[in-house]
SEPAKOL-720569 format. One record per residue (C-alpha): residue in one letter; x, y negated, z; residue number from 1. Coordinates in Angstrom, 2 decimals. Layout:
<atoms>
A|X|Y|Z|NUM;
...
</atoms>
This chain:
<atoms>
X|-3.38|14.29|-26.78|1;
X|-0.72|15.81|-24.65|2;
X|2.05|13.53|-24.63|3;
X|5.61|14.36|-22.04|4;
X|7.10|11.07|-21.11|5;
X|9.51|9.47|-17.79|6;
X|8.76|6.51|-15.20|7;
X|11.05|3.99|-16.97|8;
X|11.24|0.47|-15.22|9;
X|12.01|-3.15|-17.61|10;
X|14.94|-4.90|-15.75|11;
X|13.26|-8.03|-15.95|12;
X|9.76|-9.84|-15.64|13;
X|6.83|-9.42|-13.30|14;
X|5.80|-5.76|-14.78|15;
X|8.38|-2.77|-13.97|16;
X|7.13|0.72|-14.06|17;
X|5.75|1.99|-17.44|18;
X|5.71|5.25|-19.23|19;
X|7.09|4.85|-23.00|20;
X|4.89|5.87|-25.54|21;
X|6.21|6.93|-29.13|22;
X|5.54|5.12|-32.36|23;
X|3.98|8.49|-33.28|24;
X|1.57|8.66|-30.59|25;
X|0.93|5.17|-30.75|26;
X|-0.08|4.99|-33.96|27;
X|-2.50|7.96|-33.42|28;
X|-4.25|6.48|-30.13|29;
X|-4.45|3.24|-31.19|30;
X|-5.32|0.53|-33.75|31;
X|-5.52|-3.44|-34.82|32;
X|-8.64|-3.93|-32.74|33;
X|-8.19|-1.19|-30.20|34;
X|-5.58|0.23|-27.65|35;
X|-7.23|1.46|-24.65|36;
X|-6.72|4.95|-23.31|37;
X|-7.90|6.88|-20.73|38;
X|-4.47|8.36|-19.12|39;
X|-4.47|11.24|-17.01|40;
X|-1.08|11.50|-15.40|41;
X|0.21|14.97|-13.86|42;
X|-3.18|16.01|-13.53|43;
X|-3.38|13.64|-10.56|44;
X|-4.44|10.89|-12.11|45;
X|-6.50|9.01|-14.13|46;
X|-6.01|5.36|-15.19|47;
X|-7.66|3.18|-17.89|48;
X|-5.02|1.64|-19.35|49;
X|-3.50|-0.17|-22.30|50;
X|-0.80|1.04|-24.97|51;
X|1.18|-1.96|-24.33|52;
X|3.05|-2.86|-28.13|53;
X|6.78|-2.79|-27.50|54;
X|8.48|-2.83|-30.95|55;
X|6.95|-0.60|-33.21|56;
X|6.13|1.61|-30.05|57;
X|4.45|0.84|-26.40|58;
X|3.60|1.67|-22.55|59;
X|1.68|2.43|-20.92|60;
X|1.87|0.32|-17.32|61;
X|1.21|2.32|-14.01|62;
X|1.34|0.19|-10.24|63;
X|2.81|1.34|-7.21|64;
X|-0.30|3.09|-6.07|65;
X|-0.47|5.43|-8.77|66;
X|3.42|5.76|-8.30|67;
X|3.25|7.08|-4.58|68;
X|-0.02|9.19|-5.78|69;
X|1.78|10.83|-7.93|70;
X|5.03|11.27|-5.78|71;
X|7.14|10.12|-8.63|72;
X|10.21|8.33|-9.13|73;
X|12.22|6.83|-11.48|74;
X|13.35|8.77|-14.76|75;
X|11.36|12.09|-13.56|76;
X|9.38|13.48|-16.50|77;
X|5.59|13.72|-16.50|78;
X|2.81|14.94|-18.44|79;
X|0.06|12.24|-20.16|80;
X|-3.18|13.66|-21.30|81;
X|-4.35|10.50|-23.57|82;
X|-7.71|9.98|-24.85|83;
X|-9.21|6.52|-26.86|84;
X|-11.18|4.72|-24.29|85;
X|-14.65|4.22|-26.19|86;
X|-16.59|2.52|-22.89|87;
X|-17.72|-0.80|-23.32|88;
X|-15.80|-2.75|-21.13|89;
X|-11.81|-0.60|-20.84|90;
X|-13.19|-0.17|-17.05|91;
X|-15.38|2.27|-15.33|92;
X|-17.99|0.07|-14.45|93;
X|-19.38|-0.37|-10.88|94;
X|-23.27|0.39|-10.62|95;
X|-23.60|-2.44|-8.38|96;
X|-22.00|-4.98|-10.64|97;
X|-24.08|-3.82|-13.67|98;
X|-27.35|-4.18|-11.49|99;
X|-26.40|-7.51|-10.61|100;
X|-25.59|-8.56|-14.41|101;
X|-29.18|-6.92|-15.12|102;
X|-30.90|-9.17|-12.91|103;
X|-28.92|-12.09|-13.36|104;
X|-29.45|-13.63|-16.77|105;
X|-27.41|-17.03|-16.69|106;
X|-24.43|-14.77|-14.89|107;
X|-24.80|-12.04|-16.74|108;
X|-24.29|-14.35|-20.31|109;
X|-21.36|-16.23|-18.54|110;
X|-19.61|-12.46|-17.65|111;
X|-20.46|-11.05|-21.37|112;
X|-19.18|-14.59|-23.44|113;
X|-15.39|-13.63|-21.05|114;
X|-12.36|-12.29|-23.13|115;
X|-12.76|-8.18|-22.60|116;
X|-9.24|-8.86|-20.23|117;
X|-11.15|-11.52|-18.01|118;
X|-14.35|-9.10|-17.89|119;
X|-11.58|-6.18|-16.87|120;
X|-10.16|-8.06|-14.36|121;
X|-13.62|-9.17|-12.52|122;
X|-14.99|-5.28|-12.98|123;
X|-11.86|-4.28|-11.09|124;
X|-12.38|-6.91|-8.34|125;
X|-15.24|-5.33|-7.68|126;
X|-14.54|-1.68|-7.90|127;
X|-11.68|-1.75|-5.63|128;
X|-13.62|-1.94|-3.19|129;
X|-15.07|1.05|-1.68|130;
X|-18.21|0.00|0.57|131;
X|-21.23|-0.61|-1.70|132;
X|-22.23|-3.67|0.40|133;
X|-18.55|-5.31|-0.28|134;
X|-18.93|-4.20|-4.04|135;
X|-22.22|-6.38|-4.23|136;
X|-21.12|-9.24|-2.08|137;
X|-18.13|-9.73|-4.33|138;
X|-20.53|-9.00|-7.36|139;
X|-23.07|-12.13|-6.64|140;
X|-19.64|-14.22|-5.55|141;
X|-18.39|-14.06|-8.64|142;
X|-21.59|-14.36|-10.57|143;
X|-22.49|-17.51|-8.52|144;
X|-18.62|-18.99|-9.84|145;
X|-19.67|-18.15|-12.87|146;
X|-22.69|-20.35|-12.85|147;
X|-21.05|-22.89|-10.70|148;
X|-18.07|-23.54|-13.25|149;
X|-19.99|-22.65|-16.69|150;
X|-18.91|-19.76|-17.33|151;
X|-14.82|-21.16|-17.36|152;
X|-13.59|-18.83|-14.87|153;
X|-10.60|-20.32|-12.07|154;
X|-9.09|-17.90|-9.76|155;
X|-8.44|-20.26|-7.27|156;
X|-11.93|-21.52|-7.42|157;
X|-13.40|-18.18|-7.11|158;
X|-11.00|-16.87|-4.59|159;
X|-12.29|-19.54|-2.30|160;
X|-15.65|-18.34|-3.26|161;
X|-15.14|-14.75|-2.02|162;
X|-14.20|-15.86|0.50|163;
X|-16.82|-17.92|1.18|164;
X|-19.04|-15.01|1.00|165;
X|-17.06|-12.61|3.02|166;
X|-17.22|-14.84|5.83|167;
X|-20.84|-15.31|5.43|168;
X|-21.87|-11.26|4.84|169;
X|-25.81|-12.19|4.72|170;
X|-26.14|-12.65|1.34|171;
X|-27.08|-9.12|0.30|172;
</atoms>
């Protein structure tokens, strides 16, 4: 769905830049259970994202990365090509995690019994990183949190954990 929107920014709070989405669209892209979308932005590019409810209408967020990708500022107009995101997890997600979670039974249950935002947030830990090596270090450092705290997931906890294993690189 081909939807023609503008970088708006909320005045207040921790999240600014959004695109507005129409009740309209909305309604077609997403339901009770579901409102993930795969949004391609300017044909530059492509984020998995939420439809963010706002009234009877939403937005779609979009970080300052994707801003100075895009070279856009606020109020220009751009184009969203929308599609329902159907993938398991809302996430692309990393071969090396996934290989991990195979061979990792105890993690693997810990990861899957997550809220679908918690399992987002790990999946992106790990894919932001580009180097393979640093994907799977990160990978077993947060499986071995996961095992350590029961599956209750702390950031603090597991920051200190990747850490941990950063400074210690031979565990892959």
């Amino acid at each position: 769905m081909k939807v023609i929107t503008t970088l708006e920014k909320f005045d207040q709070g921790i999240w600014g830049y959004h695109f507005p989405i129409s009740q309209e669209v909305t309604e077609q892209m997403s339901s009770e259970n579901h409102k993930r979308v795969i949004c391609q932005v300017n044909g530059v590019v492509t984020m998995h994202s939420a439809l963010v409810p706002l009234n009877d209408a939403s937005y779609i967020m979009v970080n300052k990365s994707n801003r100075k990708k895009l070279g856009i500022n606020l109020g220009e107009s751009v184009e969203l090509i929308l599609e329902k995101d159907t993938s398991e997890y809302g996430l692309p997600m990393p071969e090396s995690l996934m290989v991990l979670l195979d061979q990792d039974e105890v993690g693997s249950k810990y990861f899957h019994e997550l809220t679908p935002g918690k399992q987002r947030s790990l999946i992106y830990l790990v894919s932001k990183v580009k180097s393979i090596d640093k994907q799977i270090n990160k990978g077993l450092a947060i499986l071995e949190h996961l095992r350590d705290v029961q599956g209750r997931l702390d950031g603090k906890l597991l920051n200190e954990k990747i850490k941990h294993y950063n400074q210690n690189r031979n565990h892959i």
